[in-house]
C-alpha positions in Angstrom: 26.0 3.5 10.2 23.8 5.5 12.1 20.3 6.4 11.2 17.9 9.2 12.5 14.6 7.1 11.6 11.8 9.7 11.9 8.2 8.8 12.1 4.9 10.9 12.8 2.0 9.1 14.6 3.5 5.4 14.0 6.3 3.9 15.3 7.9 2.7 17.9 4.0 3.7 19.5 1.6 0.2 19.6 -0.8 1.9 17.3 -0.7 3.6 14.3 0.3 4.3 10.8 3.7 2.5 9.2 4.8 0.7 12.8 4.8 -2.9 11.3 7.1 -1.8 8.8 9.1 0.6 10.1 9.2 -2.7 13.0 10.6 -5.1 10.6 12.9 -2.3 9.0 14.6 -1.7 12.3 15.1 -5.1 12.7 15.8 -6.6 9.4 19.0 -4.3 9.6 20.7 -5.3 13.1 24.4 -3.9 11.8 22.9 -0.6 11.7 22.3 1.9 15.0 18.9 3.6 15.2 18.1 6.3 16.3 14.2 6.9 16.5 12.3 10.8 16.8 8.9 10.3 16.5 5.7 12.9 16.6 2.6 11.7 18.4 -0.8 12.5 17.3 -3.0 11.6 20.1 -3.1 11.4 24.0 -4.8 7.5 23.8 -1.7 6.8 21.3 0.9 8.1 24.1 -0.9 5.8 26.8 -0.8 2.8 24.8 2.4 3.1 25.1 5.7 1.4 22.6 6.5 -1.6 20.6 9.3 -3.8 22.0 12.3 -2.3 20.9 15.4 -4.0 19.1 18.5 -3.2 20.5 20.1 -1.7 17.5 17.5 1.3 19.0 19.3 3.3 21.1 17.8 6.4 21.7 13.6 7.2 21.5 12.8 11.3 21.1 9.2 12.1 21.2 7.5 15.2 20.7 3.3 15.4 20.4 1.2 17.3 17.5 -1.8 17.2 19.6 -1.6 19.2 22.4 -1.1 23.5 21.9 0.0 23.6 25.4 2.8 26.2 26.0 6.7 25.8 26.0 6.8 27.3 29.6 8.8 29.8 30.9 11.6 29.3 28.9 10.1 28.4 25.6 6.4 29.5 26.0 7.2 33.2 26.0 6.5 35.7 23.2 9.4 37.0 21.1 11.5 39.5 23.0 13.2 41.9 21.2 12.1 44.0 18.9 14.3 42.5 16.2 13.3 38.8 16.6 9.5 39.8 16.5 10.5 41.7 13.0 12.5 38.6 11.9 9.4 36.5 13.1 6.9 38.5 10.8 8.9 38.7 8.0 9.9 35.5 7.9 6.2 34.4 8.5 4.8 36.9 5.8 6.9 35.7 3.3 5.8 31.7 4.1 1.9 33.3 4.2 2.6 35.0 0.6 4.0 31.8 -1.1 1.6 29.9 0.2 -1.5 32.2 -0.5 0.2 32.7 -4.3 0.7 28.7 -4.3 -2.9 28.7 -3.8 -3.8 30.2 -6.7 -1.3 28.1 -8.6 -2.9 24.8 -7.2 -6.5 25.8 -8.0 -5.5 26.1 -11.7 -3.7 23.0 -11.2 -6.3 20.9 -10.1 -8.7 22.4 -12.9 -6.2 20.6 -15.1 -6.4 18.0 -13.4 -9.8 17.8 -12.7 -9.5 17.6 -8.9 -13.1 18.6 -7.6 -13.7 20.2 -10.8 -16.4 17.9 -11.7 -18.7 18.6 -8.2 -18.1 14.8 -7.7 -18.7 12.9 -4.2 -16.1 9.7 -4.6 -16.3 9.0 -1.3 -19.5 8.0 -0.2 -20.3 10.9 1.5 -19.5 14.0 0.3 -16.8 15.9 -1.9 -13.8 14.6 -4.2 -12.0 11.7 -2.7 -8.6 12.9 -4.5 -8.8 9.0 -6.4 -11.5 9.7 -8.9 -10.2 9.4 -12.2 -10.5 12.8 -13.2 -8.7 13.9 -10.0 -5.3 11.8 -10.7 -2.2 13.8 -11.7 -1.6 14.5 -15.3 1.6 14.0 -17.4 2.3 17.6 -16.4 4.5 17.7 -13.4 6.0 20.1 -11.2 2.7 22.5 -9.9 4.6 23.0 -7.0 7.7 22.9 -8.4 7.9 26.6 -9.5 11.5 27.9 -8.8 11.0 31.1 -7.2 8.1 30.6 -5.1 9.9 27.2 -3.7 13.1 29.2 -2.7 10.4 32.3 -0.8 8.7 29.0 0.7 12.2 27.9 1.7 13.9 30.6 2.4 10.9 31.9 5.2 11.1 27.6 6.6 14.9 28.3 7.7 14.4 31.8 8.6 11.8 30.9 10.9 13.7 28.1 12.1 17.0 29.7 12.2 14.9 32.3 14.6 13.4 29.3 16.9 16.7 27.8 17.2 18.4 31.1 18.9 15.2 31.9 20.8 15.1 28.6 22.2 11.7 28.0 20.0 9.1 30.1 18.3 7.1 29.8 21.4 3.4 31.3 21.1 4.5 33.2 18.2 3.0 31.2 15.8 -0.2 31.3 18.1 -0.3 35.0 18.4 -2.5 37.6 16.9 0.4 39.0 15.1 0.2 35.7 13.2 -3.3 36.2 12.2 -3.0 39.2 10.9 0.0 37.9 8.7 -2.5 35.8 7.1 -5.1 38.9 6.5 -2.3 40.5 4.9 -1.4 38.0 2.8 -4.9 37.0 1.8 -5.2 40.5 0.0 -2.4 40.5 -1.7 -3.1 40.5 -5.3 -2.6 37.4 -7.0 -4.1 35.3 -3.9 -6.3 32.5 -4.8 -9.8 33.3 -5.4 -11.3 31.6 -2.9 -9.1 33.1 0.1 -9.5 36.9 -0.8 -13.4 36.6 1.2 -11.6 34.4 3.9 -13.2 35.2 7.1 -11.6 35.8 10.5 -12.7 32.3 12.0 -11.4 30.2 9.2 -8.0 32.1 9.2 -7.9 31.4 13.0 -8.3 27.5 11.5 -5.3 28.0 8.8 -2.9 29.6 11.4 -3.8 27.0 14.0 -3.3 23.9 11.2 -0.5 25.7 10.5 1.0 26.2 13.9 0.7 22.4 14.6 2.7 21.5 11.3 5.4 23.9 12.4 5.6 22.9 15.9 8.8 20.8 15.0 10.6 24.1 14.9 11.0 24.8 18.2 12.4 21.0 19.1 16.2 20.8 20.1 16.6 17.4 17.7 19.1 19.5 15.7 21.9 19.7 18.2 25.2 18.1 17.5 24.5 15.1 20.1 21.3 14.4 17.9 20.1 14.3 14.5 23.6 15.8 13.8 25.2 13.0 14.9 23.7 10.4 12.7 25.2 9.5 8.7 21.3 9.7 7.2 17.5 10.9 8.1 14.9 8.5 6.6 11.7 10.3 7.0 8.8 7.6 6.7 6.4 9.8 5.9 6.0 13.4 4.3 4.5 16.6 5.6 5.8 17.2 9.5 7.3 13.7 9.7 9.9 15.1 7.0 10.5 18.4 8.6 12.9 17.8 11.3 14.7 16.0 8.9 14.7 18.7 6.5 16.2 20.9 9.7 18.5 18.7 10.2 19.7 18.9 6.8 19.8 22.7 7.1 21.2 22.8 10.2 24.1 19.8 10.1 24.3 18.9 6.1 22.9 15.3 6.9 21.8 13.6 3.8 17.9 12.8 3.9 16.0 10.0 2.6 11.8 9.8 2.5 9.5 6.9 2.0 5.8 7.4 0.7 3.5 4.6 1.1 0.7 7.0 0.6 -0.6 10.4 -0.7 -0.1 13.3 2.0 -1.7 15.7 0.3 -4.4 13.6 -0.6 -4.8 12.2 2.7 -4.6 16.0 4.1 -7.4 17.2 1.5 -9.6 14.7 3.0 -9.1 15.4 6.4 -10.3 19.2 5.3 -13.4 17.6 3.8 -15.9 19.6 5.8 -13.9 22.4 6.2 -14.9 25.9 4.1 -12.8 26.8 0.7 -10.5 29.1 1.7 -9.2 27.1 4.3 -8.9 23.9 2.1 -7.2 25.6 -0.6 -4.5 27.5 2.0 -3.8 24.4 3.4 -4.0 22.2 0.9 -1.4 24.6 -1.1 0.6 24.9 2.2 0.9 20.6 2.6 1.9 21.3 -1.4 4.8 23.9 -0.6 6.1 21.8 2.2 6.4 18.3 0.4 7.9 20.6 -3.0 10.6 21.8 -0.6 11.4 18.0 1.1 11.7 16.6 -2.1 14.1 18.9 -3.5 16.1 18.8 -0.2 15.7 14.6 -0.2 19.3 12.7 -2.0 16.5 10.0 -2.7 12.9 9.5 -2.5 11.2 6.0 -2.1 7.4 6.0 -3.3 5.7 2.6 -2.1 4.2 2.3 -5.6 3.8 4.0 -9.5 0.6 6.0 -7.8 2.7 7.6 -5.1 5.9 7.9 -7.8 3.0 10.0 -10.3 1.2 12.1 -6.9 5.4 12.6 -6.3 6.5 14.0 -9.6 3.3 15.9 -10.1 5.0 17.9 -6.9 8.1 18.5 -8.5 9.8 15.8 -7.5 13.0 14.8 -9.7 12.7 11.7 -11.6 16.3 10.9 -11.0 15.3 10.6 -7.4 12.9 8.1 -7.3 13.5 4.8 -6.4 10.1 2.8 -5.8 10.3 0.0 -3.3 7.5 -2.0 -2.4 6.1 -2.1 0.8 7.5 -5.9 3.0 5.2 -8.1 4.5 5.2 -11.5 6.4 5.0 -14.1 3.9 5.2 -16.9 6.6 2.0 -16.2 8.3 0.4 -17.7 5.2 2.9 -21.0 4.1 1.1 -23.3 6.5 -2.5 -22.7 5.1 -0.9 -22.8 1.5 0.8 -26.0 2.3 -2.0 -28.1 3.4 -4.0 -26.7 0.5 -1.4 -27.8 -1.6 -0.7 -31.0 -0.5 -4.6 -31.8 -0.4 -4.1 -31.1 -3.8 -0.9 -33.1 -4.8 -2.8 -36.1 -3.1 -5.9 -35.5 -5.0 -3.8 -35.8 -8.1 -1.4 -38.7 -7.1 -4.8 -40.4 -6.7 -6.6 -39.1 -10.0 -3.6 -40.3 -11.6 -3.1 -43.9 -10.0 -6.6 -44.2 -11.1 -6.1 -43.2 -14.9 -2.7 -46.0 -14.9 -5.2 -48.8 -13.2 -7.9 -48.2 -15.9 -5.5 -48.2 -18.7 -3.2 -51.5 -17.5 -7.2 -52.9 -17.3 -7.8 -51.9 -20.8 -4.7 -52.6 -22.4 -4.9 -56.6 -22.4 -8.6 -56.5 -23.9 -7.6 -54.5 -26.3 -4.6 -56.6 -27.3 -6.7 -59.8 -27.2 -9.2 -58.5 -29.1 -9.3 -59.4 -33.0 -7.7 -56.7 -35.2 -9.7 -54.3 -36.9 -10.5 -55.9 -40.5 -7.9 -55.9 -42.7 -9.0 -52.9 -45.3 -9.4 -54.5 -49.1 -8.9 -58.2 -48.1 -12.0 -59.0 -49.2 -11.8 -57.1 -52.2 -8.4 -58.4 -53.1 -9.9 -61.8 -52.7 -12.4 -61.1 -54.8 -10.2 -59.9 -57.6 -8.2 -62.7 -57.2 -11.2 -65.4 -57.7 -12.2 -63.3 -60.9 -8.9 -62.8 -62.9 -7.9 -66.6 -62.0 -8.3 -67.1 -65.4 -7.3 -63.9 -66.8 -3.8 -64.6 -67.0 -1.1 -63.3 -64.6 -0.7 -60.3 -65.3 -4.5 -59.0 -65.0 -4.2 -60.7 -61.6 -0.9 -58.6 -60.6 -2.3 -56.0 -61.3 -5.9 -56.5 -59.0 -3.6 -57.0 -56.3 -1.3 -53.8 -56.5 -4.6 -51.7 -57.0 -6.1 -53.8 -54.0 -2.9 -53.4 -52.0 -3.1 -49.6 -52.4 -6.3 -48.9 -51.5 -6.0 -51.3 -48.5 -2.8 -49.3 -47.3 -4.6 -46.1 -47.7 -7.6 -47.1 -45.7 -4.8 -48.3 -43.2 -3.2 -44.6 -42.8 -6.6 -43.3 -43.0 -7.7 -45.7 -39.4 -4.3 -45.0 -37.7 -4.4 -41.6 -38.3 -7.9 -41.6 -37.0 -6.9 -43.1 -33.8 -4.0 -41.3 -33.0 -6.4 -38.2 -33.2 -9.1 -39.9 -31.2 -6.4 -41.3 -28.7 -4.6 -37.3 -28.4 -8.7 -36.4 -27.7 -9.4 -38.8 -24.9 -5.5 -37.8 -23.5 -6.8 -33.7 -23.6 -10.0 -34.8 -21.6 -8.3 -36.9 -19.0 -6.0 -33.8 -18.6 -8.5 -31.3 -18.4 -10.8 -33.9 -16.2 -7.8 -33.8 -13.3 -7.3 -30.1 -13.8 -10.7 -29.9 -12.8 -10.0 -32.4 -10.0 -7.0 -31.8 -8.8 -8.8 -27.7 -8.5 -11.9 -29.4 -7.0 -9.8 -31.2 -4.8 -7.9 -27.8 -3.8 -11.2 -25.8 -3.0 -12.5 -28.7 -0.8 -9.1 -28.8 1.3 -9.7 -25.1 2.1 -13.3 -25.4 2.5 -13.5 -22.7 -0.1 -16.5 -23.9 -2.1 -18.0 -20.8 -3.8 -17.5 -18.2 -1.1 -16.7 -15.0 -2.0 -14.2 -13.0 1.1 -13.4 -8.5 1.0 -11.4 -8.4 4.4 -10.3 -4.8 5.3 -11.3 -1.6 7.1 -15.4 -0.7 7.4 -15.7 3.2 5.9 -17.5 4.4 3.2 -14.5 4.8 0.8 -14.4 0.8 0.9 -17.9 0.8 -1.1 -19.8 -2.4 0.6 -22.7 -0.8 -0.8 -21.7 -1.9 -4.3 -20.3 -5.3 -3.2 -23.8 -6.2 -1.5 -25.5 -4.8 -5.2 -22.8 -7.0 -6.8 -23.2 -10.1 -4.7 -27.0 -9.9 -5.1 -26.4 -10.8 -9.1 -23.9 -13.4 -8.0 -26.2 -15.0 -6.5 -28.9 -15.3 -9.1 -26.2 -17.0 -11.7 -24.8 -19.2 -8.7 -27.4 -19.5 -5.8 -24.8 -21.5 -3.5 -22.3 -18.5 -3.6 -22.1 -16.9 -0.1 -20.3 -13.7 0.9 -18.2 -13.2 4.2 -17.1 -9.8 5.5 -14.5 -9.9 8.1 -13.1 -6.2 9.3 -13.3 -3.4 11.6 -15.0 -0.5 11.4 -12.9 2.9 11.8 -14.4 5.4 14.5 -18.3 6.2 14.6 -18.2 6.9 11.1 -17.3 2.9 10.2 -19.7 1.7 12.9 -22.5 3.7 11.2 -21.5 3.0 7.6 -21.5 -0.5 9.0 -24.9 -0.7 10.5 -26.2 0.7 7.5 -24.4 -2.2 5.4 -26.3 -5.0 7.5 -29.6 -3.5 6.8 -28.8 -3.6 3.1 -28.1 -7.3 3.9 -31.0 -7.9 5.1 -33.4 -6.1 2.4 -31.1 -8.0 -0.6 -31.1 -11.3 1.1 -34.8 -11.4 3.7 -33.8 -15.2 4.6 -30.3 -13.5 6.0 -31.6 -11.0 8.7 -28.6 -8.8 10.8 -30.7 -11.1 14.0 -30.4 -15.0 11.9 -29.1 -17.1 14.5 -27.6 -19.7 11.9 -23.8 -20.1 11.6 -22.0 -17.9 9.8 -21.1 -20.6 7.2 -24.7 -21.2 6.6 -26.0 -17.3 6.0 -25.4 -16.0 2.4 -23.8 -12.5 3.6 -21.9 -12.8 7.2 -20.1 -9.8 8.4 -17.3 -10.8 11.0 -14.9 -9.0 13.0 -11.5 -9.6 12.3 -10.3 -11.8 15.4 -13.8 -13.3 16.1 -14.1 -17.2 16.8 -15.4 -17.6 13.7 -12.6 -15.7 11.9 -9.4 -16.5 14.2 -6.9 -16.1 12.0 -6.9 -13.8 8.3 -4.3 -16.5 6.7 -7.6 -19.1 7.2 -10.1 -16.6 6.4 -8.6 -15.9 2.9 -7.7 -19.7 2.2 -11.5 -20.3 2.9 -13.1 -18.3 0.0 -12.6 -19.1 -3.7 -12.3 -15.7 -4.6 -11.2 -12.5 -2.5 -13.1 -8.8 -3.3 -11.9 -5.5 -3.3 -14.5 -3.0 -3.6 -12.6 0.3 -2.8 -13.5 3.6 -4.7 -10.3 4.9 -3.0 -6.8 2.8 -2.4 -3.6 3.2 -1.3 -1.4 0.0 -1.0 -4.4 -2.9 -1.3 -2.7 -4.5 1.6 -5.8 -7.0 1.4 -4.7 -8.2 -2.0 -1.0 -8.7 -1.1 -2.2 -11.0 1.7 -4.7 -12.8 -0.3 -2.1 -13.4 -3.3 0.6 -15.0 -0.3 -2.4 -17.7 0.2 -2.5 -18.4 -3.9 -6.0 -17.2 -4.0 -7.7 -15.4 -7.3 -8.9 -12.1 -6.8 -11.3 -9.7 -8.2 -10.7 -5.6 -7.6 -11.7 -2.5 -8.7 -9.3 0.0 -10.4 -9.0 2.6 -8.0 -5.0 3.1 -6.4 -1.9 0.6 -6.6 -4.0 -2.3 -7.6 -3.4 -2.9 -10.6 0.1 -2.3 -10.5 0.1 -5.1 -7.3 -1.9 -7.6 -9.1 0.2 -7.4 -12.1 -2.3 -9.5 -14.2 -2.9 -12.2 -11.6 -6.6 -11.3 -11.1 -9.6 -9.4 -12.8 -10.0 -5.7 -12.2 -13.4 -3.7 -13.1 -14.3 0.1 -12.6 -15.4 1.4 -9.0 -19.0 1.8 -8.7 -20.3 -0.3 -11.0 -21.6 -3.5 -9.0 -22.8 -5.5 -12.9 -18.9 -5.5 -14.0 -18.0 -6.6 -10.5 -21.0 -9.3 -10.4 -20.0 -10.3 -13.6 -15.8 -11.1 -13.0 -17.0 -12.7 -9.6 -19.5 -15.6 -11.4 -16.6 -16.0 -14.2 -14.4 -17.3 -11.8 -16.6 -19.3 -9.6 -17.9 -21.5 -12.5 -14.2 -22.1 -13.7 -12.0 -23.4 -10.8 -9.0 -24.4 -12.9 -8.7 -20.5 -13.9 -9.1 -20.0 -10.3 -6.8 -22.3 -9.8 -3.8 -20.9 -12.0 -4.4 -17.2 -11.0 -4.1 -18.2 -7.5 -0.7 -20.0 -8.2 0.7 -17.0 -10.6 -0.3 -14.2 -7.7 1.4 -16.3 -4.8 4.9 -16.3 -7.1 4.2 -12.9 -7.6 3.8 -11.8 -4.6 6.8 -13.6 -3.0 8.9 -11.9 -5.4 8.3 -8.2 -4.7 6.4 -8.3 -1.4 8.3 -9.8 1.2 9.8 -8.5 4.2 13.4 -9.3 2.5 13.4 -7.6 -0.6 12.2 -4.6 1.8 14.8 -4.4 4.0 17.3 -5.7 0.9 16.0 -2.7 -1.0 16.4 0.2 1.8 20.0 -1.6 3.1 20.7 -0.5 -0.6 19.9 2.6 -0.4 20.9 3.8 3.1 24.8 3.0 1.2 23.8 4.5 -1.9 22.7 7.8 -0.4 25.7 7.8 2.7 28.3 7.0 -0.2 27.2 10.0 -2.5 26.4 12.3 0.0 29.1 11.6 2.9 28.8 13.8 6.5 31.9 16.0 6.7 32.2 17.6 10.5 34.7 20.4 10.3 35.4 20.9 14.1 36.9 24.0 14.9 38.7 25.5 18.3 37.6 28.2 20.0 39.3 31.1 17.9 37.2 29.0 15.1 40.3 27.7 13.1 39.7 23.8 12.0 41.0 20.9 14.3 42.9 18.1 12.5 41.6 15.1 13.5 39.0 16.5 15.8 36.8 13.5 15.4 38.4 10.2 16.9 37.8 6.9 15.3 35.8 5.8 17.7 32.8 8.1 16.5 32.4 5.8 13.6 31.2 3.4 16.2 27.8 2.8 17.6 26.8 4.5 21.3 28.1 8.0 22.6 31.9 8.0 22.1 32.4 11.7 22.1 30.7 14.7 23.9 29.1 17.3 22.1 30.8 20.1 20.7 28.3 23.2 21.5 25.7 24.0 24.7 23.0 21.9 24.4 19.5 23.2 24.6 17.3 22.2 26.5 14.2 19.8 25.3 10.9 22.0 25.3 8.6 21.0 28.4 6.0 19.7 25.6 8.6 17.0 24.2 10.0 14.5 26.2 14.3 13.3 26.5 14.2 9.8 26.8 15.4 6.5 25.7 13.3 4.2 28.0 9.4 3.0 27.1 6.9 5.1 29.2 5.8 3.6 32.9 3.4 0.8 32.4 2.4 1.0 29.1 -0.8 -0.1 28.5 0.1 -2.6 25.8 -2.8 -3.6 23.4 -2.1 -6.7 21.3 -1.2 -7.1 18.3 -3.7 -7.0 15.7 -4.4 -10.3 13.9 -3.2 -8.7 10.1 -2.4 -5.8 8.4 -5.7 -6.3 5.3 -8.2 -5.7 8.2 -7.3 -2.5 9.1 -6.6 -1.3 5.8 
């Protein structure tokens, strides 16, 4: 079949979010035809240029969210006609008014929730991170879901695009002073949200330029029969305006849309609005809430990555019935070679130990069967009783020696049952003495020792600060413990969050300065960048600590912990995100923020390698059954014939006095490439989005990063 696969600020561009997955999708599932339509975010992500492409990809649309330059002279004009400018603003009022009114609903909504509510700074730095525990959806769902404010939402959405599709595009419409003075309007209706009755000229210019951007797929031609109307499904890989042309598309053509979540839009939008003043958070942040309402009630199925994206989901009105949660694929293979050496370190550790234990007992065995038997319980009584009643008379000696053989037969039971339970003693011991071994042996084949390892992203929301606290009381209970920190840091922000953790470093541990020239392996804290000679590979980095750290106050899809479970190792996390529902009881989890719990799981399982040792071995299995690359692509294969067979594309094709033609699509458009010609005009591609099916000149390809957990 053939699949519109749309993406926004990821694939098929070198950087970005969801490319290595959206990269193994596309090529996990050759029998299908792709069809990619992708929305930029950045220049420097344009000039990097694309991913090799597959072959099943045979046709690349991009469009940028970045740049506000004009349509030209075609598609940059203002609305002409005095009806489309009235269709324009009441199309546009009505969106402002829904989403002004949604505003109000979501601030009572997140009161109870507790979203921001409590004046808290999760992240580091300041305001809510969206993942504090009084900020995670309640068992109430459906704030956005409310009926008649998600058809006015809706309705305006294919007005205004109903509008841009006969204009040629919305043009500077959306940009123009008409458009702010929608928003005035609408900010003064009554029943607004508090916060945006006071909102100020300058931050509604920031609303209807945030909201400009998100709109911008409007005015794209990606609706046209020859395009996203020719494919059997839309998979959206993201929500928000990665969802929107699909949701056109659907409008426009009746093709059947499917949308993956491997995170939390809104959350994700809230905290790009961090700085921002109230009234534009809360209009935008119950815009983003309007918008993903209406995708998933449009979407035939919705795939969260995880049960904290399936709650953020329903807690938008998604159905229930929908959701199908599929696990996010990774490359289990990168990490077989380092678990098979480990493990056959091990295996020869224990061939060894118990070669040893059969040579000891084949030594033992002959003394022990040379050696006299133990004393034969009541002979010597029995003898004595015998000397004494000789003269007694038989039967006074008969019975001496029945009492005499009694007693001796119970002191017999009595050893033997003795030595059975010492023997079962000594057999325990040995047992648990090549445990310990053969888990000894295991650490000293992957040089683990007691090093602790956190490998992901440098940013506040990662919480180093606690980890450093934590490690400090680590190394008080186990003074050879060391702590290696391999990442990158994201933007200035990282690199100063960083700088700041390597001057903890060096307050907490005086004999580790950020300027010690000793080794890495020989400093207590080491911080590493991922890709460094000392860290050349993150399958050999994880396989060299005993235990791995997560630290995070906010999380996502711990993409860290997946990788560290594929190389068997034990983990310790905090319970923030997905992680417990990835671990599934294969490590320890403690609260965020509270470095004494974290110190306190990380000592437990230094001093027991054998637990170590069996968590490792239970979060590998795990891990290979739900997070491979296989049961990804199994999983969306799946789907993609679920949705297509419940929700089939019928084209009607009709002659020009607009009766039906009978067989008006051959057989042949069942088949992947360009078969048949389009049915209506095309239009033609806005100067801001580019046509083309070919990689851009000279890309500047940068290479591949060296795993996904370090720039999580």
């Amino acid at each position: 079949m053939r699949i519109g696969l749309l993406t926004e600020g990821g694939y098929p561009y070198v950087s970005g979010d969801a490319r290595l997955w959206c990269d193994r999708l596309v090529r996990g599932l050759a029998r299908h035809e792709f069809r990619v339509y992708a929305l930029s975010r950045s220049l420097r992500q344009e000039d990097e240029g694309w991913m090799p492409l597959p072959p099943q990809v045979t046709r690349v649309r991009t469009a940028p969210l970045w740049t506000a330059v004009d349509d030209g002279a075609a598609h940059g004009r203002d609305l002409h006609g005095r009806r489309a400018r009235r269709r324009f603003t009441e199309a546009y009022a009505d969106l402002a008014r829904a989403v002004c009114e949604g505003g109000a609903e979501e601030g009572r909504a997140s009161r109870s929730r507790g979203a921001c509510a409590n004046g808290c700074a999760e992240d580091g730095v300041n305001g809510c991170t969206g993942d504090c525990a009084s900020a995670r959806p309640s068992g109430r769902t459906g704030d956005y879901g409310d009926d008649r404010q998600a058809d006015r939402f809706g309705n305006a959405l294919y007005a205004l695009a109903d509008l841009a599709r006969e204009e040629g595009g919305l043009g500077s419409a959306l940009r123009s002073e008409g458009a702010l003075r929608v928003w005035e309007r609408a900010c003064r209706t009554p029943g607004t949200v508090r916060t945006a009755h006071g909102a100020r000229v300058g931050e509604l210019l920031a609303v209807a330029r945030h909201v400009e951007r998100a709109l911008r797929p409007l005015s794209l031609d990606w609706y046209e029969d020859a395009e996203l109307g020719a494919v059997d499904l839309c998979h959206a890989t993201a929500g928000g305006s990665a969802a929107l042309p699909a949701l056109l598309a659907r409008h426009f053509t009746g093709v059947p849309l499917l949308v993956t979540e491997y995170g939390v839009p809104l959350r994700t939008h809230y905290l790009a609005t961090a700085d921002a003043p109230p009234a534009v958070r809360a209009l935008l942040a119950s815009f983003h809430g309007r918008l993903a309402a209406e995708v998933y009630r449009r979407a035939a199925r919705i795939t969260p990555g995880n049960a904290h994206v399936r709650r953020w989901q329903e807690h938008c009105g998604a159905d229930r019935a929908k959701l199908r949660t599929v696990y996010p694929g990774m490359e289990a293979s990168r990490f077989a070679e380092v678990v098979a050496d480990v493990a056959d370190a091990a295996e020869w550790a224990g061939s060894a130990e118990r070669a040893e234990r059969a040579e000891r007992a084949e030594r033992a065995e002959p003394a022990e069967t040379s050696a006299p038997r133990r004393s034969e319980p009541g002979g010597a009584a029995r003898r004595a009783a015998g000397a004494a009643v000789t003269t007694g008379g038989t039967f006074e000696r008969e019975a001496f020696e029945r009492e005499a053989f009694k007693r001796e037969a119970a002191e017999r039971e009595a050893a033997e049952r003795e030595a059975f339970e010492r023997e079962a003693f000594e057999r325990e011991a040995a047992e648990r003495e090549a445990a310990e071994r053969e888990s000894a042996a295991h650490e000293s084949a992957s040089g683990a020792g007691d090093t602790l390892v956190w490998v992901g992203r440098v940013e506040p929301a990662k919480d180093l600060v606690s980890l450093l606290h934590a490690f400090a009381e680590v190394r008080a209970h186990v003074p050879t413990a060391r702590l290696r920190i391999v990442g990158t840091a994201a933007g200035a922000e990282g690199r100063a969050y960083l700088e700041h953790c390597e001057h903890l470093a060096a307050r907490l541990f005086p004999d580790d300065g950020h300027e010690d020239t000793r080794p890495c392996g020989d400093r207590p804290v080491s911080f590493e960048e991922a890709g460094a000679p000392d860290a050349p590979d993150l399958a050999a980095v994880y396989a060299a600590g005993a235990v791995v750290v997560l630290s995070s106050v906010v999380e996502g899809f711990p993409v860290s912990l997946v990788e560290a479970m594929f190389c068997g190792r034990a983990t310790v996390s905090t319970d923030v995100g997905a992680v417990v529902e990835v671990i599934g009881g294969t490590g320890l989890v403690v609260p965020p923020r509270e470095p004494a719990a974290l110190a306190r799981a990380c000592v437990a399982l230094l001093r027991d390698p054998a637990r170590r040792r069996r968590l490792g071995e239970a979060a590998r299995a795990r891990a290979l059954e739900l997070f491979t690359v296989e049961q990804n692509v199994m999983a969306f294969d799946g789907l993609y014939l679920d949705v297509v067979s419940h929700s089939p594309r019928r084209r009607v094709l009709v002659d020009d006095r607009g009766a039906p033609l009978p067989f008006g699509t051959p057989a042949e458009a069942r088949l992947p490439g360009n078969w048949t010609g389009p049915r209506r005009p095309l239009r033609r591609a806005p100067l801001w989005a580019s046509d083309t099916t070919t990689p851009p000149a000279a890309p500047a390809q940068r290479p591949e990063p060296v795993g996904e957990g370090a720039a999580r």
